[in-house]
TORKOLLO-514153 format. One record per residue (C-alpha): residue number from 1; residue in one letter; x, y, z. Coordinates in steps of 0.1 Angstrom, whole numbers, plus 5000, padded with zeros to 4 digits. Each point is the difference from the previous one (the first is absolute). Example, Ala and Ser with C-alpha at 12.3 -4.5 7.8 and 13.67 -1.06 7.14 Angstrom:
% TORKOLLO-514153
+------+------+------+------+------+
: resi : resn :    X :    Y :    Z :
+------+------+------+------+------+
:    1 :    A : 5123 : 4955 : 5078 :
:    2 :    S : 5014 : 5034 : 4993 :
+------+------+------+------+------+
END
This chain:
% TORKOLLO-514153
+------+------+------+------+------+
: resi : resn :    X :    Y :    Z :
+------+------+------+------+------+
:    1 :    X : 6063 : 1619 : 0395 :
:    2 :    X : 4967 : 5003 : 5013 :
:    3 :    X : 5004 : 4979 : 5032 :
:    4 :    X : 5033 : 5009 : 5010 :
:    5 :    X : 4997 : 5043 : 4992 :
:    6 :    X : 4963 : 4999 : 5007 :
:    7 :    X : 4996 : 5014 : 5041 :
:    8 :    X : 4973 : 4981 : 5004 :
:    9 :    X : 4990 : 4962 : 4994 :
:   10 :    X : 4974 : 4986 : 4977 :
:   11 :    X : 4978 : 4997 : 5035 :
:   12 :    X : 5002 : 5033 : 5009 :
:   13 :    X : 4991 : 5016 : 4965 :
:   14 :    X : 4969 : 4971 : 5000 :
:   15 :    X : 4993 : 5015 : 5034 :
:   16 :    X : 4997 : 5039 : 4982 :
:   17 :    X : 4981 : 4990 : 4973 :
:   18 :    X : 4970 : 4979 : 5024 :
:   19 :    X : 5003 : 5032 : 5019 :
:   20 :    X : 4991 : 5017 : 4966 :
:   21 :    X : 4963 : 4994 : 4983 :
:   22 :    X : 5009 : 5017 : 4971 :
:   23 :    X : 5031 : 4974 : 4993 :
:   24 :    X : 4973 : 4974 : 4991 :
:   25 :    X : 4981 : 5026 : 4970 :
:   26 :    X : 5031 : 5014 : 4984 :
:   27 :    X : 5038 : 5000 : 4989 :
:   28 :    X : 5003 : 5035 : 5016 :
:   29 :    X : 5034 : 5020 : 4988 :
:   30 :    X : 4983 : 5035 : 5003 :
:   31 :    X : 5014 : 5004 : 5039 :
:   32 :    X : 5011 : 5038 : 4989 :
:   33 :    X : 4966 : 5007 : 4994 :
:   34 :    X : 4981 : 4986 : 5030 :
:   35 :    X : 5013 : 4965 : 5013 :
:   36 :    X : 4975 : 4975 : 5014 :
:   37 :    X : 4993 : 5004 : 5036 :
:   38 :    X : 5007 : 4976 : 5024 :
:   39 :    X : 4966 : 4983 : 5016 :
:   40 :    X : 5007 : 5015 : 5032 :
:   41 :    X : 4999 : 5035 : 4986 :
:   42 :    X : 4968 : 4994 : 4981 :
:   43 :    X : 4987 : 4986 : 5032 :
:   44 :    X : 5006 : 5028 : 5025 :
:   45 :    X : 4986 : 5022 : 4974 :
:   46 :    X : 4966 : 4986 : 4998 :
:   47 :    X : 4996 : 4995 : 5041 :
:   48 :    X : 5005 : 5038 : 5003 :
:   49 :    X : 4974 : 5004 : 4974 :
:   50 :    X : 4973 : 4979 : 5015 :
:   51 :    X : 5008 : 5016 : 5032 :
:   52 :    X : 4993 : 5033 : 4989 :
:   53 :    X : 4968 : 4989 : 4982 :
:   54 :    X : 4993 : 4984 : 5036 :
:   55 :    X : 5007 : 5030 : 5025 :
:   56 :    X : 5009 : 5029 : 4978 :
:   57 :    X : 5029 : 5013 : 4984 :
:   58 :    X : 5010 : 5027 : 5026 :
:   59 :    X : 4996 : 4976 : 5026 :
:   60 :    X : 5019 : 4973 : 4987 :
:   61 :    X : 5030 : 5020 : 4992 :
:   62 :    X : 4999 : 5012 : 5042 :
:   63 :    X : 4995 : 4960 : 5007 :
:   64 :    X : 5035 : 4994 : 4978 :
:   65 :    X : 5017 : 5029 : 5007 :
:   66 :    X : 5032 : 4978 : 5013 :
:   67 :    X : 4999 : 4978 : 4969 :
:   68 :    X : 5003 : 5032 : 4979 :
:   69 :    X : 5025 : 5011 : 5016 :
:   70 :    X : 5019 : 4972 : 4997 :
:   71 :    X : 5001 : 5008 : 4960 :
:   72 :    X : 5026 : 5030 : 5009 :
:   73 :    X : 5017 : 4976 : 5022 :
:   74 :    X : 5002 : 4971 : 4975 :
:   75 :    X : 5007 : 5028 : 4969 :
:   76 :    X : 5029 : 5016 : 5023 :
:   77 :    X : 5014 : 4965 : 5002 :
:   78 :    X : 5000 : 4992 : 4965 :
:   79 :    X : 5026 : 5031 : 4992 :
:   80 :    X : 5019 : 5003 : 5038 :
:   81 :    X : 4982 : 5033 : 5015 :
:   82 :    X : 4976 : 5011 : 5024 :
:   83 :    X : 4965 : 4995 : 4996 :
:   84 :    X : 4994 : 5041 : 5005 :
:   85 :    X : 5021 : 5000 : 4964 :
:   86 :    X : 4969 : 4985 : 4982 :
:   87 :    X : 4969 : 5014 : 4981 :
:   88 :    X : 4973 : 4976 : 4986 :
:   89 :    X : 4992 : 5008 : 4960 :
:   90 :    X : 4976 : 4988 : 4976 :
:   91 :    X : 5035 : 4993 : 4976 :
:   92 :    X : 5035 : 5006 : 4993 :
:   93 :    X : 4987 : 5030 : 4980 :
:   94 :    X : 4978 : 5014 : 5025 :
:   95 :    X : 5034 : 4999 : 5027 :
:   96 :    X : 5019 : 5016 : 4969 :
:   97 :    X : 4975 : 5026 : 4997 :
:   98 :    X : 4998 : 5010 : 5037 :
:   99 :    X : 5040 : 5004 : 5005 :
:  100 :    X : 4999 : 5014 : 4968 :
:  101 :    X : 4976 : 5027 : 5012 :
:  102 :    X : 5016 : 5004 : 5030 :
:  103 :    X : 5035 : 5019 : 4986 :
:  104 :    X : 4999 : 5040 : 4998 :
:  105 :    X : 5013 : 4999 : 4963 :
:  106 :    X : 5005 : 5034 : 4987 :
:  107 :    X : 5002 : 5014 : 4961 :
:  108 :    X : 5036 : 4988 : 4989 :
:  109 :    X : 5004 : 4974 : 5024 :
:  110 :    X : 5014 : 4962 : 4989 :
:  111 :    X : 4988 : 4967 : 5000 :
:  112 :    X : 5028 : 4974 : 4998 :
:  113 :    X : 4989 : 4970 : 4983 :
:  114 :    X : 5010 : 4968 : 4981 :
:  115 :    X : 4990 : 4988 : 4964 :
:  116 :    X : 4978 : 4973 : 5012 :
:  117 :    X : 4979 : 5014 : 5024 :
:  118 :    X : 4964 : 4991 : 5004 :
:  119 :    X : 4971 : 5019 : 4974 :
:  120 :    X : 4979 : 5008 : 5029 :
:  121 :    X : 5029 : 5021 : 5012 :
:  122 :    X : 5017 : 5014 : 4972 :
:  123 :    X : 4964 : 5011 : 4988 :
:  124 :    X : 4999 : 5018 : 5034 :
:  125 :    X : 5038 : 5014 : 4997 :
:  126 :    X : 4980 : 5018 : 4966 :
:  127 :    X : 4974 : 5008 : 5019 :
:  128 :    X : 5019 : 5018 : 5025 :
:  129 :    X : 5022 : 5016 : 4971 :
:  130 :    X : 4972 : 5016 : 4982 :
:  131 :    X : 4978 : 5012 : 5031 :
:  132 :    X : 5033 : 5015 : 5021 :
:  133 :    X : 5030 : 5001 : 4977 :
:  134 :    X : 5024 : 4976 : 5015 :
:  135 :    X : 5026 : 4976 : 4980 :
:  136 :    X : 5001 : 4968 : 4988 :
:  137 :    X : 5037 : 4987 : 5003 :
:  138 :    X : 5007 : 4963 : 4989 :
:  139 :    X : 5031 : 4983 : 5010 :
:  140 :    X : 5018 : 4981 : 4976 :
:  141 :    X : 4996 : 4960 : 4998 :
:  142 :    X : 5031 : 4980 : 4999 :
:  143 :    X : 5012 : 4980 : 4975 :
:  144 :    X : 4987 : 4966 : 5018 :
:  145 :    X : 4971 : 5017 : 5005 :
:  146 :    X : 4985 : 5021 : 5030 :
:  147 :    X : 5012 : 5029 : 5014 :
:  148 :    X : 5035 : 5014 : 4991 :
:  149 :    X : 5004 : 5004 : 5040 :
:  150 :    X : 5033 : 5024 : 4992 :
:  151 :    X : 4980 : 5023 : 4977 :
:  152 :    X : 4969 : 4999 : 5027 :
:  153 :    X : 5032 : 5012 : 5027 :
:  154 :    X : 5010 : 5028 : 4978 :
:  155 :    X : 4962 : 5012 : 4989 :
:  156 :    X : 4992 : 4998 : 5042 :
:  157 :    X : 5023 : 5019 : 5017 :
:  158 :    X : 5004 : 5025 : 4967 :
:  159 :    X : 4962 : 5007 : 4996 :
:  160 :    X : 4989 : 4994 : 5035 :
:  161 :    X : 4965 : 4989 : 4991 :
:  162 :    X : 4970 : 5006 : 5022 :
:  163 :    X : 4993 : 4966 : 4996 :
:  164 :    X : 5017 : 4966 : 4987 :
:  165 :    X : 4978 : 4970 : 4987 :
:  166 :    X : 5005 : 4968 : 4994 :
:  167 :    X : 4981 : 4968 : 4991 :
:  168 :    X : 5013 : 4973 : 5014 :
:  169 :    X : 4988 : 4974 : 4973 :
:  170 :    X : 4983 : 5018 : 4969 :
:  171 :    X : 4966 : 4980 : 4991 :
:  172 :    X : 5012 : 5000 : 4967 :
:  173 :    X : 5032 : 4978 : 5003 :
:  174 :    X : 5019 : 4978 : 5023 :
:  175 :    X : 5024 : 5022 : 5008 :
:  176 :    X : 5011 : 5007 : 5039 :
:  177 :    X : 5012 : 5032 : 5002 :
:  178 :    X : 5036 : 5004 : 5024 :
:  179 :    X : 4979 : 5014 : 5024 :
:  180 :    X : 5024 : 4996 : 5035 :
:  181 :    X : 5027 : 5018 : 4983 :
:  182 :    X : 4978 : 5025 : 4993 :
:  183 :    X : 4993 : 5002 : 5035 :
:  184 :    X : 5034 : 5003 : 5007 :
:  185 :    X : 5002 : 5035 : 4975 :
:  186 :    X : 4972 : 5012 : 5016 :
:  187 :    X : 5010 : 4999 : 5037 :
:  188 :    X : 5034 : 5013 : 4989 :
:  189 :    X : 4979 : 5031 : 4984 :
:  190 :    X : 4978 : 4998 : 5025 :
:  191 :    X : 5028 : 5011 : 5025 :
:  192 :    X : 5009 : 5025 : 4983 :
:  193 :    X : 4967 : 5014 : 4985 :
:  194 :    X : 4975 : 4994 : 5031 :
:  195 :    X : 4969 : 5002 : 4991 :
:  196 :    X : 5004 : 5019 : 4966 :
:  197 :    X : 4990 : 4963 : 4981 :
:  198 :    X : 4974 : 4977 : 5008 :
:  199 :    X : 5003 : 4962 : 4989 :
:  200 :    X : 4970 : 4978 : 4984 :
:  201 :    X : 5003 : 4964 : 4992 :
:  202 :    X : 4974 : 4982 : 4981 :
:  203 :    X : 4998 : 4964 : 5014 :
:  204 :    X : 4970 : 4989 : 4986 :
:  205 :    X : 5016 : 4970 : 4980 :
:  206 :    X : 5026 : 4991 : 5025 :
:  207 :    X : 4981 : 4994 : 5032 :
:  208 :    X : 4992 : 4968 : 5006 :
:  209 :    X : 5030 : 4992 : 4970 :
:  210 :    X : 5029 : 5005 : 5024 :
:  211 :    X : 5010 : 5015 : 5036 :
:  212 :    X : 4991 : 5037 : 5001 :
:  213 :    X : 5018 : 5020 : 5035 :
:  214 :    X : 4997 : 5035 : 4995 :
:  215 :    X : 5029 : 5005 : 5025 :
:  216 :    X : 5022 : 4988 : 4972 :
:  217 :    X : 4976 : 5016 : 4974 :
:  218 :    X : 5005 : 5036 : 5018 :
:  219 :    X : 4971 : 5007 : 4979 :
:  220 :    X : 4972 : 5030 : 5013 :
:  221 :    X : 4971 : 4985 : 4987 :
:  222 :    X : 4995 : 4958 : 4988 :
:  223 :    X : 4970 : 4994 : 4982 :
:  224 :    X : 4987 : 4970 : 4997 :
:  225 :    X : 4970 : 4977 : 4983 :
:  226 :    X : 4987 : 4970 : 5018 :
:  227 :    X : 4980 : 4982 : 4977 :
:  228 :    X : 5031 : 4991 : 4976 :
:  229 :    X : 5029 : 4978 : 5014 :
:  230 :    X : 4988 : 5007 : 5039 :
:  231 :    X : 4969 : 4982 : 4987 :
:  232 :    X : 4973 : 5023 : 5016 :
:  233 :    X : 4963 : 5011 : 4985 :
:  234 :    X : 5003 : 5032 : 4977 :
:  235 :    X : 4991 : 5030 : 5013 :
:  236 :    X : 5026 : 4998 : 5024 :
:  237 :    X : 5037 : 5012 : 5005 :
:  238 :    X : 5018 : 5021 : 5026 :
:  239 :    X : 5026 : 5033 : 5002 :
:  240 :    X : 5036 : 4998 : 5024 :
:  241 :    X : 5000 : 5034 : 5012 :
:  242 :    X : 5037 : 5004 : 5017 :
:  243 :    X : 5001 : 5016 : 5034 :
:  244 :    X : 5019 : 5031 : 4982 :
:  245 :    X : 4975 : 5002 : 4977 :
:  246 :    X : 4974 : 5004 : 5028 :
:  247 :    X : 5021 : 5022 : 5025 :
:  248 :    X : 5003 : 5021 : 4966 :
:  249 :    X : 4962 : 5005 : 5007 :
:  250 :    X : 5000 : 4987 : 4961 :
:  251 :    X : 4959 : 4995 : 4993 :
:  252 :    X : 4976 : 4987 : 4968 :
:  253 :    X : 4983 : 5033 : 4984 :
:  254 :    X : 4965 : 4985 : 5007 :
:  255 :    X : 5007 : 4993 : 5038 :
:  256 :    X : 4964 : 4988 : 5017 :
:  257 :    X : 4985 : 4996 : 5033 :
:  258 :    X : 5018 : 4969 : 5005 :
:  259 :    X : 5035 : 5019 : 4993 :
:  260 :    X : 4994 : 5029 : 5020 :
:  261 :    X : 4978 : 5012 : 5025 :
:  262 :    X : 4983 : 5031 : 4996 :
:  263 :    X : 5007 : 5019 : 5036 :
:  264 :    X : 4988 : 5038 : 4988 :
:  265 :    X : 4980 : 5017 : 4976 :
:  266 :    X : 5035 : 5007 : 4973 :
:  267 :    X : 5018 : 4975 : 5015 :
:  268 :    X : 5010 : 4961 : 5000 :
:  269 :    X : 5022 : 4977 : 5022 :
:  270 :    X : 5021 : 4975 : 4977 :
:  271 :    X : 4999 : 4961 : 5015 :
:  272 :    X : 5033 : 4996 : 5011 :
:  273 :    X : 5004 : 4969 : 4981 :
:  274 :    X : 4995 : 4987 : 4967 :
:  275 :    X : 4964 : 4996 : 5002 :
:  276 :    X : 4999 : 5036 : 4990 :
:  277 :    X : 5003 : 4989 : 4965 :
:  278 :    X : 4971 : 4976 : 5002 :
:  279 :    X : 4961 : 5008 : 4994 :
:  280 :    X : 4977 : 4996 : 5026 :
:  281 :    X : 4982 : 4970 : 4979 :
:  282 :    X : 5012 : 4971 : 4984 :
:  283 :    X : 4990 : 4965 : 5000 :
:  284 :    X : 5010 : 4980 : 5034 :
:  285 :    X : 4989 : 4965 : 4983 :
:  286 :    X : 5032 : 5009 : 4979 :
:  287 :    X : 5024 : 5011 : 5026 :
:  288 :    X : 4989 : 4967 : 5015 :
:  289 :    X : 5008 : 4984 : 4974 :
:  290 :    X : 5034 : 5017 : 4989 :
:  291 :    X : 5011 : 4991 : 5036 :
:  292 :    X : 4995 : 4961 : 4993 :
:  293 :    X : 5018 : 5006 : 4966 :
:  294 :    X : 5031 : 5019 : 5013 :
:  295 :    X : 5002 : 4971 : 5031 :
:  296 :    X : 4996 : 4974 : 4977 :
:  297 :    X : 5031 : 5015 : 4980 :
:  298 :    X : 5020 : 5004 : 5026 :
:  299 :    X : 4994 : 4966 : 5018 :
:  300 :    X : 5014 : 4984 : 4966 :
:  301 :    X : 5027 : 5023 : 4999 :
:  302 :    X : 5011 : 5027 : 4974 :
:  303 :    X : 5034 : 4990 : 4993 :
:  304 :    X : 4989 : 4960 : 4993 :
:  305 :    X : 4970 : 5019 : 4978 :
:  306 :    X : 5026 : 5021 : 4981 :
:  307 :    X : 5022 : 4966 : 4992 :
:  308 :    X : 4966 : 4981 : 4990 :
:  309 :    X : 4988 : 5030 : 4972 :
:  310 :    X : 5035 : 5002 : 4989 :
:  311 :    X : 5004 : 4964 : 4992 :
:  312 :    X : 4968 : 4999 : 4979 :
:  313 :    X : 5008 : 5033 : 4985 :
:  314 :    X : 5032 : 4988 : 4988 :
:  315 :    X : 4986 : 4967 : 4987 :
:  316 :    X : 4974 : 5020 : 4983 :
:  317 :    X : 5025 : 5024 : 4984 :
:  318 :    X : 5017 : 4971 : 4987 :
:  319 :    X : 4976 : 4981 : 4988 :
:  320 :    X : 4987 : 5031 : 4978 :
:  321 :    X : 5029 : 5008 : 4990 :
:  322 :    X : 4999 : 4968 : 4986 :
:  323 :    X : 4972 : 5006 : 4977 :
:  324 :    X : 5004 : 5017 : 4961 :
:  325 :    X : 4984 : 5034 : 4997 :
:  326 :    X : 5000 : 5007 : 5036 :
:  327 :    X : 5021 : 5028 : 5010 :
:  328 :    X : 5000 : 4999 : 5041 :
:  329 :    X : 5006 : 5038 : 5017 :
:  330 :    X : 5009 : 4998 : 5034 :
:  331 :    X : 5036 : 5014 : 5001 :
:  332 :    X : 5022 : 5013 : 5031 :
:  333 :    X : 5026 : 4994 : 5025 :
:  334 :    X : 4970 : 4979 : 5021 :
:  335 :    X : 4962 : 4988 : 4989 :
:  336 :    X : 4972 : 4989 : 5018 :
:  337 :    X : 4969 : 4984 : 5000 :
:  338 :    X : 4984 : 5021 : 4963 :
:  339 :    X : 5012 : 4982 : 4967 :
:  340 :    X : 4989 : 5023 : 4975 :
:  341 :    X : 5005 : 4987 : 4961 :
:  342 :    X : 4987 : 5008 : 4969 :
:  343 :    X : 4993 : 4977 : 4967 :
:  344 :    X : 5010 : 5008 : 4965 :
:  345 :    X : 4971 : 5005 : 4976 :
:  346 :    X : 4969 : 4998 : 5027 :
:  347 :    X : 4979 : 5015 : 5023 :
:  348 :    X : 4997 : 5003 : 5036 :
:  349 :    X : 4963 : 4995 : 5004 :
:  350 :    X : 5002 : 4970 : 4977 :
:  351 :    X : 5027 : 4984 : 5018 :
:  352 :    X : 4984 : 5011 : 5038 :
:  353 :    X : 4964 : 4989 : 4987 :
:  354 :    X : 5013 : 4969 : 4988 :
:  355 :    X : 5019 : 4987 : 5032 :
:  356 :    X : 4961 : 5018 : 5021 :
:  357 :    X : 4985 : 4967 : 4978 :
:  358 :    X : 5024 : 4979 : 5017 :
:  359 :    X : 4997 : 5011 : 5032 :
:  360 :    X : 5036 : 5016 : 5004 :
:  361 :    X : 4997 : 5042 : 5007 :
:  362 :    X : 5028 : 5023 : 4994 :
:  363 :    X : 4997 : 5038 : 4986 :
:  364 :    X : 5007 : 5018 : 4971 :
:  365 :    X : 5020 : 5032 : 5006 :
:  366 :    X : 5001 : 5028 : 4977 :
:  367 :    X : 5025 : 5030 : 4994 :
:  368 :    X : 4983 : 5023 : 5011 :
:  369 :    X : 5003 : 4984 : 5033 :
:  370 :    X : 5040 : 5004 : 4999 :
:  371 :    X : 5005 : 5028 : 4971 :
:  372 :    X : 5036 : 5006 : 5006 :
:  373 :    X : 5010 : 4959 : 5009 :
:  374 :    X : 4978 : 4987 : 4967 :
:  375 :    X : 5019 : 5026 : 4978 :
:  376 :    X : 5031 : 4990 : 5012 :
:  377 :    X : 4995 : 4964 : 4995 :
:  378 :    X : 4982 : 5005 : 4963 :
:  379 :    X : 4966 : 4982 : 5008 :
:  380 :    X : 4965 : 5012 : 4999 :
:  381 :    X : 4989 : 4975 : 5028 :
:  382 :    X : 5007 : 4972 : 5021 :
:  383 :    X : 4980 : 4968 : 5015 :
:  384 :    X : 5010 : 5002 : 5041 :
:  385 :    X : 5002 : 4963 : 5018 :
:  386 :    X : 5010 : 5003 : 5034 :
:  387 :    X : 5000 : 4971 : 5023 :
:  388 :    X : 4996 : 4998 : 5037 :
:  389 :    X : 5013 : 4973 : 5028 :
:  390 :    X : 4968 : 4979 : 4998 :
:  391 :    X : 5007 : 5000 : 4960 :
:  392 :    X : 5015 : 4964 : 4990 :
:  393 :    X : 5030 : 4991 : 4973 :
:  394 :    X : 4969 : 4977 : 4985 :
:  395 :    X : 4978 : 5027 : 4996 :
:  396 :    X : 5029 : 5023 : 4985 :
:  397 :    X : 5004 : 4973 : 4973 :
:  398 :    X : 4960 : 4999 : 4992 :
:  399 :    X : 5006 : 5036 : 4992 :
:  400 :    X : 5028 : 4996 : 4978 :
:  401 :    X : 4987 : 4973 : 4985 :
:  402 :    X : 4968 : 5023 : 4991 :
:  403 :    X : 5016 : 5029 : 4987 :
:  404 :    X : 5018 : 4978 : 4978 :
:  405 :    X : 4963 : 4988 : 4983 :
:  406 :    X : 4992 : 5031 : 5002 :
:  407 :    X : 5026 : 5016 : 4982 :
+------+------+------+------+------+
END
């Protein structure tokens, strides 16, 4: 199983981990949290640091102005548009925020969104709800599990939402939301309802997972994380800002310098591209950094990435299943990468603490990081394991065999 399914050989997975310090300290299955970063990434981070201690920061940015750039370039390659479709962010959050900010909701308006949607953003769906009035309207999941993509037809061409959200893979499950057929509802309402809806997909769990084109997406706005499976620094992430989107003149509410120019005393000039959603500061050491991530990813390949995780998700799925007292959680037409379980008659800090001492990190997650999924599936928590391409079948079974002592 694992030499003839497995895209790549024993070699080349040796050759990821040497590339990897952090594969010689720890058995690292917390990749949904913040993977470990590639030596190369750690490297170009630290050279951009000692040259801005060396010649000054303002200066060094000017020196390796065509090396940052090449982060939009590399970032636009990653999910098949144009590098004027990208905004640098500190997180998937922060890009969340700022197309977030950027739609004129009005009092009675509706958000469209699904039952497992990130906290971040359903805390902001609230936020929005008690500050202008507008409606929370969730679509109904399937009976396999994800989006009921009938019942999210009928609720988006009846209600006519100001703006349709999806995550893509909820941090609190494995699940992959159906999110091409979506798509394919949208740009179907989309024809008929121009510009009445605007379409967010979170992606933070999913880049660096799988493929991600936002011509097949037909999303508005992607955003993203790089320091999980794309294998960045934190602090870092980026928003896909489509070209209607832009043409729209669609801005964040906090729009500075670097978004707009200000041409008269009550009067700004947007940037015609999707820089106007950026701040005029942010960290170039991490841009730097988040281009050698994304180029690293996408010199590997997403689709070979994709087969990797899903071969030692499934073997880790199995294998806990395996176990008495565990009940695993992941459930839906497709899962990825986050195996989410949780164990009869214990805790999740015990359990989490007790794999630390052994040098094996995964999370705890709690329900009121997923209210509506964790009440649905009857638990209070859940331990998350979630396995990247530089991850081993050997080190998959040192966990099991751990939780099993544990336990």
């Amino acid at each position: 199983m694992q030499k003839t399914e497995s895209p790549f050989s024993k070699e080349k997975i040796e050759r990821f981990r040497n590339e990897t310090i952090g594969c010689n300290h720890v058995n690292h299955l917390n990749n949904a949290g913040a993977s470990l970063m590639p030596n190369v990434v750690t490297q170009s981070i630290l050279e951009y640091i000692k040259l801005e201690s060396e010649i000054g920061g303002y200066e060094a940015a000017a020196l390796k102005a065509n090396e940052i750039q090449q982060f939009y370039v590399q970032a636009g390659k990653l999910i098949n548009c144009d590098a004027s479709n990208i905004a640098f962010t500190a997180s998937a959050t922060d890009s969340y925020t700022r197309a977030l900010s950027s739609i004129l909701f009005c009092k009675g308006d509706i958000i469209l969104t699904d039952n497992d949607d990130f906290i971040s953003n359903q805390i902001q769906f609230l936020s929005l709800q008690k500050r202008f009035g507008i409606r929370i309207v969730r679509i109904k999941n399937a009976a396999i599990g994800g989006v009921d993509l009938q019942d999210l037809e009928e609720k988006l061409f009846t209600l006519q939402p100001r703006l349709l959200a999806i995550t893509h893979i909820p941090t609190n499950s494995g699940l992959v939301q159906p999110v091409k057929s979506i798509g394919e509802i949208y740009s179907r309402y989309e024809k008929i309802q121009n510009n009445k809806t605007w379409y967010i997909i979170d992606a933070c769990q999913s880049a660096g997972q799988m493929k991600l084109d936002v011509e097949e997406l037909k999303c508005d706005f992607l955003s993203i994380t790089i320091r999980k499976f794309l294998r960045g620094p934190r602090g870092t992430g980026f928003l896909y800002i489509s070209d209607k989107a832009l043409k729209f003149g669609l801005e964040p509410l906090f729009i500075d310098m670097r978004g707009a120019e200000w041409i008269e005393k009550d009067e700004y000039k947007q940037q015609p591209d999707a820089k106007r959603f950026e701040d005029w500061e942010f960290a170039y050491a991490l841009v730097l950094g988040s281009k050698a991530a994304i180029e690293y990813c996408i010199n590997i390949g997403e689709d070979k990435i994709w087969q990797q995780i899903q071969l030692l998700s499934k073997y880790m799925r199995t294998r806990l299943s395996q176990i008495d007292r565990i009940l695993v959680l992941d459930n839906g037409p497709e899962v990825g990468g986050l195996v989410t379980f949780t164990v009869e008659g214990s805790q999740p800090q015990y359990i989490v603490a007790e794999l630390l001492k052994r040098k094996i990190n995964v999370v705890p997650s709690f329900r009121n990081f997923a209210v509506i999924d964790f009440d649905e599936k009857g638990v209070k928590w859940a331990i998350r394991a979630s396995p990247h391409y530089y991850n081993t079948f050997e080190e998959i079974d040192l966990f099991i065999e751990a939780v099993k002592e544990i336990i």
